[in-house]
C-alpha positions as CSV (number, residue, x, y, z in Angstrom):
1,X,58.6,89.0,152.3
2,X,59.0,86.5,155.1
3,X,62.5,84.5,155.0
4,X,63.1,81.4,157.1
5,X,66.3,79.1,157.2
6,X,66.9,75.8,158.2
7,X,70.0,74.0,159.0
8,X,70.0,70.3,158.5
9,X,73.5,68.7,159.7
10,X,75.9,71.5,159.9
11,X,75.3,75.1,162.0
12,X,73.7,78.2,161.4
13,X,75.5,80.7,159.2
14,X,75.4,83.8,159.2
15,X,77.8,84.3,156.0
16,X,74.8,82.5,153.8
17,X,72.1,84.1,155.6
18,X,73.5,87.4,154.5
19,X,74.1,85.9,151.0
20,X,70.6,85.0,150.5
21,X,69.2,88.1,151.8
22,X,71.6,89.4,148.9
23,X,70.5,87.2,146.0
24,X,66.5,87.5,147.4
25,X,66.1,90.1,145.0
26,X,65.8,88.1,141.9
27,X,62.4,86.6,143.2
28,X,61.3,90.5,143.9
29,X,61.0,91.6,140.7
30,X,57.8,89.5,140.0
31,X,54.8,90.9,140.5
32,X,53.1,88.2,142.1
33,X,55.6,88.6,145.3
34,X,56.2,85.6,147.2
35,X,54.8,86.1,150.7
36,X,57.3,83.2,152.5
37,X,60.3,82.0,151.5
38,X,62.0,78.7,152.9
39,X,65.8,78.2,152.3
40,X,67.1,74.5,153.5
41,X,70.8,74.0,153.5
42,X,71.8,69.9,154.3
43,X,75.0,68.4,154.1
44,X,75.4,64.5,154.1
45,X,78.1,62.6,153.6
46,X,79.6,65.2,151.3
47,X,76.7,65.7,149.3
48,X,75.9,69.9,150.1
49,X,72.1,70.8,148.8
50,X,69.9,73.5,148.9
51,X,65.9,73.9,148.6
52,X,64.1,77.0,148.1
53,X,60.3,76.7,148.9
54,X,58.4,79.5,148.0
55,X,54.6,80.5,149.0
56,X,52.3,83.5,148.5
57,X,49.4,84.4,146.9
58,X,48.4,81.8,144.2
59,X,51.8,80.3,144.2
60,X,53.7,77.3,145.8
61,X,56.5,76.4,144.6
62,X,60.0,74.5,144.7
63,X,63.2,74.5,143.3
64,X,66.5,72.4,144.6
65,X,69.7,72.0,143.5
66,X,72.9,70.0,144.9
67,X,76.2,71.7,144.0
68,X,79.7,71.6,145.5
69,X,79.8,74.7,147.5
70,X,76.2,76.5,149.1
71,X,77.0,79.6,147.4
72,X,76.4,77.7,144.4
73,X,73.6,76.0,144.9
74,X,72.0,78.9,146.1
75,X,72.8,80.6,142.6
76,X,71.2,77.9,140.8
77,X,68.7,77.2,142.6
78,X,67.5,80.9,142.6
79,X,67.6,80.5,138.9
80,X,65.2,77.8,138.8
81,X,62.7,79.5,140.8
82,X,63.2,83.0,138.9
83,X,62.2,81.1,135.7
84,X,59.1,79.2,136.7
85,X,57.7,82.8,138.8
86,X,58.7,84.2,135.3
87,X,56.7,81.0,133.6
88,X,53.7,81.9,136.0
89,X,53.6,85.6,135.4
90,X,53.8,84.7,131.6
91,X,50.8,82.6,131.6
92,X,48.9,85.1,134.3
93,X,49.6,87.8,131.8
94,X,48.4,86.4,129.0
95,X,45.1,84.8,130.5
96,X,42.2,87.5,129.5
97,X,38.6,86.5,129.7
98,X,36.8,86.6,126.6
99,X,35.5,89.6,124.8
100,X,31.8,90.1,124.2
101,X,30.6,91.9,121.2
């Protein structure tokens, strides 16, 4: 799995980089892997927010969340996008073609 950052308004760090590749393992567990994996941290005006865009195989999806600290944000966040992979993998799961008799 492929993981980029970007850094809109405040500087690279290496403290949430390393927290990330930390918490990464939530969205590991699925089958259906994510290929690439896009963490944005921005901070304006006070306001600190976090997106998580994931792609792979069959899936593109997003999940943001706006919290007081990154740490946080990346927590919930991560939780958003564990429960629609888990939503997806449900419905992938349960999707069988029809049986012939």
């Amino acid at each position: 799995m492929r993981i980029d950052f970007k850094f809109r308004h405040l500087e690279a760090s290496d403290e949430l980089t390393s927290y990330v590749s930390e918490r990464i393992s939530k969205l590991e567990k699925f089958e259906m892997k994510p290929v690439r994996v896009e963490f944005t941290f921005t901070h304006e005006k006070g306001s600190k927010r976090v997106d998580i865009h994931v792609r792979g195989d069959h899936i593109e999806m997003h999940a943001h969340c706006e919290a007081e600290t990154f740490f946080e944000g990346i927590d919930h966040a991560l939780d958003k996008m564990a429960k629609q992979l888990a939503k997806k993998k449900s419905r992938v799961q349960s999707h069988k073609a029809p049986k012939v008799s």
